[in-house]
N, C-alpha and C positions, 0 to 999 in steps of 0.2 A: 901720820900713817906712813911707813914702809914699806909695806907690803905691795905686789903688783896686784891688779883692779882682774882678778880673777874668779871667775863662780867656781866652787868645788860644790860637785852635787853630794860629796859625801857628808856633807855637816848639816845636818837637817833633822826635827822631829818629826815625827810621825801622830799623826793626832786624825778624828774623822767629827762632822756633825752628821745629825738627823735633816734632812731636808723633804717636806713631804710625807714623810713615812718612811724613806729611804736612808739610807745609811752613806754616806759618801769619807774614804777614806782617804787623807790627801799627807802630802808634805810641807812642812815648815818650813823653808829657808829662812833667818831672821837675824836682824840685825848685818847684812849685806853695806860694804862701802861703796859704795859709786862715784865719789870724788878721792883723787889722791892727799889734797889738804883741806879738808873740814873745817868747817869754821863753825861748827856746831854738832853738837852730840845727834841731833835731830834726823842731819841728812844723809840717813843709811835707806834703806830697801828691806821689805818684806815678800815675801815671791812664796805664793801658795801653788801646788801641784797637784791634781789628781793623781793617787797612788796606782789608775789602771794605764798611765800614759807612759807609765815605767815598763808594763809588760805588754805593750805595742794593744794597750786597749784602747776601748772609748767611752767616749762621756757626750748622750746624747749624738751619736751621730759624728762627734768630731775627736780626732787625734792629737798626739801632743804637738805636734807638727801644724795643723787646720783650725785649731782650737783660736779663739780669741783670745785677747790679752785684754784684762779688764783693770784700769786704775783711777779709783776713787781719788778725787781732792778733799781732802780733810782741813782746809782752809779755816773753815765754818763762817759764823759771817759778827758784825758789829751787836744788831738788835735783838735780845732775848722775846723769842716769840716761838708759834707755834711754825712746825717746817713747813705747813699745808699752808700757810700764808705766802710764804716766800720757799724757795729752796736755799738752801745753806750751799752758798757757791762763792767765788772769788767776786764775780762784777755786782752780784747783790749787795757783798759787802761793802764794795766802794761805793756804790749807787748810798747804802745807810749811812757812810762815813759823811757823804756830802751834804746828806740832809741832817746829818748833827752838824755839821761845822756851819751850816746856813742859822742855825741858831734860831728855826721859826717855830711859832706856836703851832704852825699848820700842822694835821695828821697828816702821815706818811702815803705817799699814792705812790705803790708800785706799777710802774710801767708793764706793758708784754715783755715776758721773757722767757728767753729760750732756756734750753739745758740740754747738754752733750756727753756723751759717752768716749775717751778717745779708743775707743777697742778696734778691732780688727775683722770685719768693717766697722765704718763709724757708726751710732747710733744718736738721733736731736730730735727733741721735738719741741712745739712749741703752741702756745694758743692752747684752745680746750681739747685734749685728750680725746684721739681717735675711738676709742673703747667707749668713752662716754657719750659720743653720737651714732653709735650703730642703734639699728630699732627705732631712734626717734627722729618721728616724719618731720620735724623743724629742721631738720639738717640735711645735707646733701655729703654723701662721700666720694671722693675719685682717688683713682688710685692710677700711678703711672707707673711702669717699667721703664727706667734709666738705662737699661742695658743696652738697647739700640740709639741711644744717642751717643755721637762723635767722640765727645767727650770721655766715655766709657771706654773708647775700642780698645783692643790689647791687655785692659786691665783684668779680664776675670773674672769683674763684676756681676757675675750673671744673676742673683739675686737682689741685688739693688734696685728698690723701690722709693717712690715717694708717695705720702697719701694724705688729702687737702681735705679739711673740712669746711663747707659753705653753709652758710644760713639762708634764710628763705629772700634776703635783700639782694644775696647772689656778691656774699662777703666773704672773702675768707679768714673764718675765725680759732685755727689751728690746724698743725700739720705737723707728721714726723716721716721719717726718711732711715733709712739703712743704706750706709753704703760708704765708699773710701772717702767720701768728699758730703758725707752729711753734716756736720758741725758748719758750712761754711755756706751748705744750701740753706739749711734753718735759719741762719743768721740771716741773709736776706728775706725769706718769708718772715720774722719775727718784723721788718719793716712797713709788709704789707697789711698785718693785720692791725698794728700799731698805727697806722694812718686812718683804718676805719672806712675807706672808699669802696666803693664797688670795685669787683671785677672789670667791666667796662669801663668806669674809670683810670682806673690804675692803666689797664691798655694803652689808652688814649693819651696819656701822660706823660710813661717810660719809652724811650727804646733802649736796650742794653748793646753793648759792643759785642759782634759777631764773630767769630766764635767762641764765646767764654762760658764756668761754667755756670752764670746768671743768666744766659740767653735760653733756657729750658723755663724761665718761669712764665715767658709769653704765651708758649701751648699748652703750660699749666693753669693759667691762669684762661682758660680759653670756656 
């Protein structure tokens, strides 16, 4: 490549789907260089645009400017299955790589696992699906406001949430989070619920270094 590592908004198709009922018509950028020497045909960029961000519209509430940036890992993973088994992600795939090369007759036992979005805020969850415990009295839901913790201040965050779900043992057995630093909060609750202890246990066990952003799981976990 020759060329300097420049976006030209002028090289773009124009194409739209149906989402919902709705019609959404966006822009193509495709086939984008992002390294000046490639070492594979592979590693270009596709960059989708909503076509109303062009004329100082919106999509849902947000501008081309407020909008989040969303990018899929296309990884996929080693074991041909169904995706509702496992999610097709980079550490799943290492997690099946190692249990082929262990060479065992054993069936596969996937551990808790998290999954992230890196968008703008971030988006993880982890454990059983907050959606799937609303309504049912076996579960308990909490939900915290991030924004006034330390951690947050200056950043803007002001919709940054995290929401725990407990079982009737007073366990926590998933959670998801919105916000700058959610890939990195879920990754520690994917610890807690993988251990399987109570609440009170876990308490009683941890203490996290003061001030960091794993010291919010004490009052979460409360």
């Amino acid at each position: 490549m020759t060329t300097p590592l420049r976006f030209d908004e002028t090289r773009y198709q124009s194409a739209q789907v149906t989402i919902d009922g709705q019609v959404l018509r966006y822009r193509a950028f495709l086939g984008l260089d992002y390294v000046t020497m490639p070492v594979d045909a592979i590693q270009q960029l596709n960059v989708f645009v909503p076509e109303s961000y062009f004329d100082n519209g919106q999509v849902n509430g947000y501008t081309r400017v407020t909008a989040p940036i969303f990018m899929p890992n296309t990884v996929g993973d080693v074991i041909s299955k169904d995706p509702a088994v496992a999610p097709q992600l980079t550490p799943v795939a290492q997690f099946e790589g190692e249990y082929l090369a262990a060479d065992t007759q054993d069936s596969i036992v996937y551990p808790v696992m998290a999954t992230g979005s890196f968008t703008f805020p971030q988006i993880a969850q982890v454990g059983m699906p907050v959606v799937q415990a609303v309504g049912d009295s076996d579960y308990r839901i909490k939900r915290l406001a991030l924004s006034p913790d330390f951690a947050y201040a200056g950043t803007n965050d002001e919709d940054a949430e995290l929401v725990g779900v407990f079982d009737q043992q007073n366990r926590l057995v998933g959670a998801s989070e919105v916000s700058q630093t959610a890939t990195d909060d879920v990754n520690q609750l994917a610890g807690v619920i993988g251990s399987g202890q109570t609440v009170t246990d876990w308490r009683q066990q941890q203490l996290y270094i003061f001030p960091t952003l794993a010291s919010k799981i004490k009052y979460f976990l409360a």
